[in-house]
C-alpha positions as CSV (number, residue, x, y, z in Angstrom):
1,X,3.6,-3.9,120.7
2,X,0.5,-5.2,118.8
3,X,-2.5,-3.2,121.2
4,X,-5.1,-4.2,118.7
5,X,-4.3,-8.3,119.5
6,X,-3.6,-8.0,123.6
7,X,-7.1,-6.4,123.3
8,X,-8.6,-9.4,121.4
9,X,-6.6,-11.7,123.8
10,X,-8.4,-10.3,126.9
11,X,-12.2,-10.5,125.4
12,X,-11.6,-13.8,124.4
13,X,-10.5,-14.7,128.1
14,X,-13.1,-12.7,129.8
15,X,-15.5,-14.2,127.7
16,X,-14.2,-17.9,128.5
17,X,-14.7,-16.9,132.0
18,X,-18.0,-15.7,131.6
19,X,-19.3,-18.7,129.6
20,X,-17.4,-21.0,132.3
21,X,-18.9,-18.9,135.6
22,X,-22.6,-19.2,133.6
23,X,-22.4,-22.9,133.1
24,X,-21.1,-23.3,136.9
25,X,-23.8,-21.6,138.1
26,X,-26.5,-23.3,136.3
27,X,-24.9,-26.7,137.3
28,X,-24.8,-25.4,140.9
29,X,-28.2,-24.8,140.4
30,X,-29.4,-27.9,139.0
31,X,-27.8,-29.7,142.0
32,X,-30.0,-27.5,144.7
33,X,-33.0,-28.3,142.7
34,X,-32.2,-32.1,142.5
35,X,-31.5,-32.1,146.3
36,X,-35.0,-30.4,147.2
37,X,-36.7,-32.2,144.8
38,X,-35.0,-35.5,146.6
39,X,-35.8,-34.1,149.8
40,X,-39.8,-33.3,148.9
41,X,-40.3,-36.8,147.1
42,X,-38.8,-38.5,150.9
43,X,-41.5,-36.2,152.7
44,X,-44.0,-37.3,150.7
45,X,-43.2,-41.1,151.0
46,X,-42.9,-40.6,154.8
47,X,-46.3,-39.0,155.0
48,X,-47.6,-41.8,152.7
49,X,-46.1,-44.9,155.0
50,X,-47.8,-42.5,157.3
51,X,-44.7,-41.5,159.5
52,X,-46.2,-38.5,161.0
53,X,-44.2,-35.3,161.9
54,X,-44.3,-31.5,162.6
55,X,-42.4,-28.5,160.5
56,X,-39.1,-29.8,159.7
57,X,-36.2,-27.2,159.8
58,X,-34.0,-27.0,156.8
59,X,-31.1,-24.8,158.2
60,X,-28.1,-25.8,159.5
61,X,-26.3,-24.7,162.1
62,X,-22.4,-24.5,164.0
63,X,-21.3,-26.3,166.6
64,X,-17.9,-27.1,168.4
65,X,-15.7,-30.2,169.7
66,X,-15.8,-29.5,173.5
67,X,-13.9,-30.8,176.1
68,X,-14.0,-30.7,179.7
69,X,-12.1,-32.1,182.6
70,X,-14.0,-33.2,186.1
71,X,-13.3,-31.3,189.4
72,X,-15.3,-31.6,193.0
73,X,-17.7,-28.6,192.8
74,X,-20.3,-30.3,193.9
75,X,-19.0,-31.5,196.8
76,X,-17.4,-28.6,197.3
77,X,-21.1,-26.0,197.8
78,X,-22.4,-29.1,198.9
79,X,-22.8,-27.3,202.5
80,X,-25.4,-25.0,201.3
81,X,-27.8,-27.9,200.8
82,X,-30.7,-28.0,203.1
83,X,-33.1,-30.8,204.3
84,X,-31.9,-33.8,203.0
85,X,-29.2,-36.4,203.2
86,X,-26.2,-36.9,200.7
87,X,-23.1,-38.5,200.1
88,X,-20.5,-37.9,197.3
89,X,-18.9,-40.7,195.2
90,X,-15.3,-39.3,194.3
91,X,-14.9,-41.5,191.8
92,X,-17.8,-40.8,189.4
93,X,-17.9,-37.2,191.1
94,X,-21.7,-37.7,191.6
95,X,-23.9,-36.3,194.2
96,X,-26.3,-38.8,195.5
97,X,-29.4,-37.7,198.1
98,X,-32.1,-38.3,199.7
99,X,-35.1,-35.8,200.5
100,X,-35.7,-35.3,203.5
101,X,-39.7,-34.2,202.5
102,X,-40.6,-35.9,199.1
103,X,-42.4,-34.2,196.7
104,X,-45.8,-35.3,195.4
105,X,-45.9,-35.4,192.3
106,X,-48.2,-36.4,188.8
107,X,-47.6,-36.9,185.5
108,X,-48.9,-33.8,184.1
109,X,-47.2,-31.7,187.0
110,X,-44.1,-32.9,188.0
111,X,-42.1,-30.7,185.2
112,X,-42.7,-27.4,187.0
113,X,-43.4,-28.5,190.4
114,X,-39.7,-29.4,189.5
115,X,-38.8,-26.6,187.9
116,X,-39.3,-24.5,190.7
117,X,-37.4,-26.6,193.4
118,X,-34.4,-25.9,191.2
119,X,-34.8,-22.6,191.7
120,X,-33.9,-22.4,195.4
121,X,-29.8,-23.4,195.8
122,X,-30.5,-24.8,199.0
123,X,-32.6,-27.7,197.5
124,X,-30.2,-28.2,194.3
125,X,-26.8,-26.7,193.4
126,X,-26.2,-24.6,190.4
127,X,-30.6,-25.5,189.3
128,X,-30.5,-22.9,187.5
129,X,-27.9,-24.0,184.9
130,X,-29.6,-27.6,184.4
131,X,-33.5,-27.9,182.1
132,X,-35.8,-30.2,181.9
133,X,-34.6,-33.3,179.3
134,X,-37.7,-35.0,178.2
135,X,-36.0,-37.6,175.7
136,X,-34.4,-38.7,178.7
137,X,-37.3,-39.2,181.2
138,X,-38.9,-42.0,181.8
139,X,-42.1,-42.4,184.2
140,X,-39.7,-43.5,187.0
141,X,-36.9,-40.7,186.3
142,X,-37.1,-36.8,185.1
143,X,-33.8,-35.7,183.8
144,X,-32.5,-32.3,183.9
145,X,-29.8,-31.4,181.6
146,X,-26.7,-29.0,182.1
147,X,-27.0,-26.3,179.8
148,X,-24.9,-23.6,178.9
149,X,-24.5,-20.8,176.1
150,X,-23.6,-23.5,173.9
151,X,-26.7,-25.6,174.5
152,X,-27.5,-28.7,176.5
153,X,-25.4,-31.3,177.3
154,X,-27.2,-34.6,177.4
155,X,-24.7,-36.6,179.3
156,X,-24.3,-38.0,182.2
157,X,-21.4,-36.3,183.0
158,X,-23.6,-33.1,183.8
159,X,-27.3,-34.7,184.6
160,X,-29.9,-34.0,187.7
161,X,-32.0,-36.9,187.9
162,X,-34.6,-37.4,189.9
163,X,-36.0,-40.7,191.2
164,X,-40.2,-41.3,191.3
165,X,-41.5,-43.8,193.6
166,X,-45.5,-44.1,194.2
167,X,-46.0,-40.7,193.1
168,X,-43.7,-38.8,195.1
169,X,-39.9,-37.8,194.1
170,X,-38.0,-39.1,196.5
171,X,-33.9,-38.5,195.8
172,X,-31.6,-37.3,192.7
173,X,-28.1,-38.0,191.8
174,X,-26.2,-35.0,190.6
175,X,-23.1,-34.3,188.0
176,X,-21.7,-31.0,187.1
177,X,-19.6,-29.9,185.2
178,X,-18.2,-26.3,185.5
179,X,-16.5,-25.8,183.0
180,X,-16.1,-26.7,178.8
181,X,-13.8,-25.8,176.8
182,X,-13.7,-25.4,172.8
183,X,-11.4,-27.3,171.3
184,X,-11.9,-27.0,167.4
185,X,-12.7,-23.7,165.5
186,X,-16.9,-24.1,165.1
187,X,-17.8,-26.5,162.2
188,X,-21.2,-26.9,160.1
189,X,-23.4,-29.3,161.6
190,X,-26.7,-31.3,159.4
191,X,-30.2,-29.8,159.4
192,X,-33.0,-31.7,161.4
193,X,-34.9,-32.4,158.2
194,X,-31.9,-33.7,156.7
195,X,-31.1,-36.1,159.5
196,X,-34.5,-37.1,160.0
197,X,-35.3,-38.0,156.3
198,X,-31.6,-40.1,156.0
199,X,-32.5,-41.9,158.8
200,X,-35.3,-43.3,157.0
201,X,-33.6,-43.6,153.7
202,X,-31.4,-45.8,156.0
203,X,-34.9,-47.2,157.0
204,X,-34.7,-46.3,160.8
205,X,-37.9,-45.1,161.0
206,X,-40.8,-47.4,160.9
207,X,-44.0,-47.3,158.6
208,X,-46.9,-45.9,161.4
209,X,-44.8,-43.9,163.6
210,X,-44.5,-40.6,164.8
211,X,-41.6,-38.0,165.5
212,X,-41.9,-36.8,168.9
213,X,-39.1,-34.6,169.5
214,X,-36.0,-33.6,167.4
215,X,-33.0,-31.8,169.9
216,X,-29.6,-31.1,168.9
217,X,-27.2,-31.3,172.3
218,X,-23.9,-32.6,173.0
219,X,-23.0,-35.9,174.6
220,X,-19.6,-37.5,175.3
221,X,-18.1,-39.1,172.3
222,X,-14.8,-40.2,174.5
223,X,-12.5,-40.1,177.3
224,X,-8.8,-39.6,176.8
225,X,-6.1,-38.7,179.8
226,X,-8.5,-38.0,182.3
227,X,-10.6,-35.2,179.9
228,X,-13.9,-36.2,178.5
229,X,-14.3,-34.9,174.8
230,X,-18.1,-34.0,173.5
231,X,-19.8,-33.6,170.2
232,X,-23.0,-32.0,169.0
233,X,-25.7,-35.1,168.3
234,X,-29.5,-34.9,166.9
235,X,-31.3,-36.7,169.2
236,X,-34.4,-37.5,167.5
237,X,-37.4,-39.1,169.4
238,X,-39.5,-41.8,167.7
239,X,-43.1,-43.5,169.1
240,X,-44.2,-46.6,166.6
241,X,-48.2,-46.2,166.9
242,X,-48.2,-50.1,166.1
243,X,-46.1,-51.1,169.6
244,X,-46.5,-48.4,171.4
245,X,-42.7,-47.7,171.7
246,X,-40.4,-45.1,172.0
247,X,-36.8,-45.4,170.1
248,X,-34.0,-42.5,170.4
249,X,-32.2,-42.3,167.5
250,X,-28.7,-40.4,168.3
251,X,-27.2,-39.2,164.7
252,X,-23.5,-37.1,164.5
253,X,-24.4,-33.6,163.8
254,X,-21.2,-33.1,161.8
255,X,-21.2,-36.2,159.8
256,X,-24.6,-37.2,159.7
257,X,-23.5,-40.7,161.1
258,X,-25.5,-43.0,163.0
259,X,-24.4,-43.3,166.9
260,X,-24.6,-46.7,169.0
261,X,-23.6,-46.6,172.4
262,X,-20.4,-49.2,173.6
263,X,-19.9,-50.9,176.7
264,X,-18.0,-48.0,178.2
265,X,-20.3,-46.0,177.6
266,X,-18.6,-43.7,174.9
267,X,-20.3,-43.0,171.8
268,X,-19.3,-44.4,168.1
269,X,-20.2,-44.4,164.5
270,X,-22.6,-47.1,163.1
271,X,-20.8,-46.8,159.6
């Protein structure tokens, strides 16, 4: 057996491999710096149409398909409840009531005036398991979001929200949901500063505006066989300073799609 040439054989093959594993990496390498130097160039074009916003975070994250099936929990504690009147719709499997004592509220207070009624089981079931959803409130209704170790569900399939007449909270209707299960092994979801600067390369967000808040949380994407089925979704916040109006712009945290809302109320792709 000719040693001398097997030897040749295998420096000429490790150093093909070498040459090949140098070129790969620069190429990678070329492609990260493209991409931040895409990403930089956007920023600076946003700040220029001035489209105002804070620190934007580049990591990404992991998230899950969930799923979930409804039950009567609610109804079921719904003895411990004290001063105030409800009723239960089994169809929706929503707590509606009235307070027996409204609370005063203002603008500037109402979030932990709030905060601390939850605390007490007697004036809400399972408070402690629901926070304060400020994308979702409105001066009229304050929102309270289930949320779990997976992080909030902005749904109204597990929602406390509270109604605000003349200053005083008056009633809430409740959903819960106890339980959610993961149905897909976890999966990478987008960063907010890559959502945030696609949507206005897809020019979603207007010249003279401002980002007010940017929160990843699930939200039902379907119904199927009586199980509600839930994805991970940027929810990002935006005020135009022009008309002095506030868009949500709801983006797929897997796929970077945009989201539109149907009739039914389930969630789908805008591409």
């Amino acid at each position: 057996m000719d040693f001398r040439r097997i030897e040749i054989i295998f420096l000429v093959v490790f150093l093909s491999l070498d040459v090949f594993l140098l070129v790969s990496f620069h190429n990678s390498q070329e492609v990260i710096s493209n991409s931040t130097s895409g990403v930089s160039s956007t920023l600076s074009d946003m700040k220029k149409r001035n489209i105002s916003f804070g620190k934007l975070d580049k990591k990404t994250g992991t998230a899950y398909y969930l799923g979930s099936s409804p039950d009567n929990t609610l109804i079921s504690n719904a003895s411990k409840l004290r001063h105030q009147e409800y009723e239960y719709n089994q169809t929706s499997y929503k707590l509606i009531s009235n307070l027996g004592e409204p609370i005063k509220v203002t603008s500037s207070n109402r979030k932990d005036k709030l905060d601390d009624f939850l605390k007490k089981e007697s004036n809400i079931l399972f408070g402690s398991e629901y926070s304060y959803a400020p994308q979702l409130s409105t001066s009229t209704e304050v929102v309270y979001a289930e949320t779990g170790p997976l992080g909030p569900m902005y749904d109204k399939t597990g929602q406390i929200v509270f109604t605000v007449t003349d200053g005083k909270v008056v009633s809430y209707t409740q959903t819960y949901m106890k339980q959610l299960d993961i149905l897909q092994e976890k999966q990478a979801t987008k960063s907010e500063r890559d959502v945030i600067t696609d949507l206005y390369s897809s020019s979603e967000i207007p010249n003279n505006s401002k980002i007010t808040y940017a929160n990843l949380a699930y939200t039902k994407l379907l119904e199927a066989k009586g199980s509600t089925i839930y994805i991970p979704v940027w929810f990002i916040s935006i005020h135009n300073k022009d008309s002095k109006v506030d868009t949500v712009k709801k983006v797929n945290a897997f796929t970077g799609n945009l989201l539109k809302t149907s009739s039914n109320g389930d969630e789908y792709s805008n591409e």
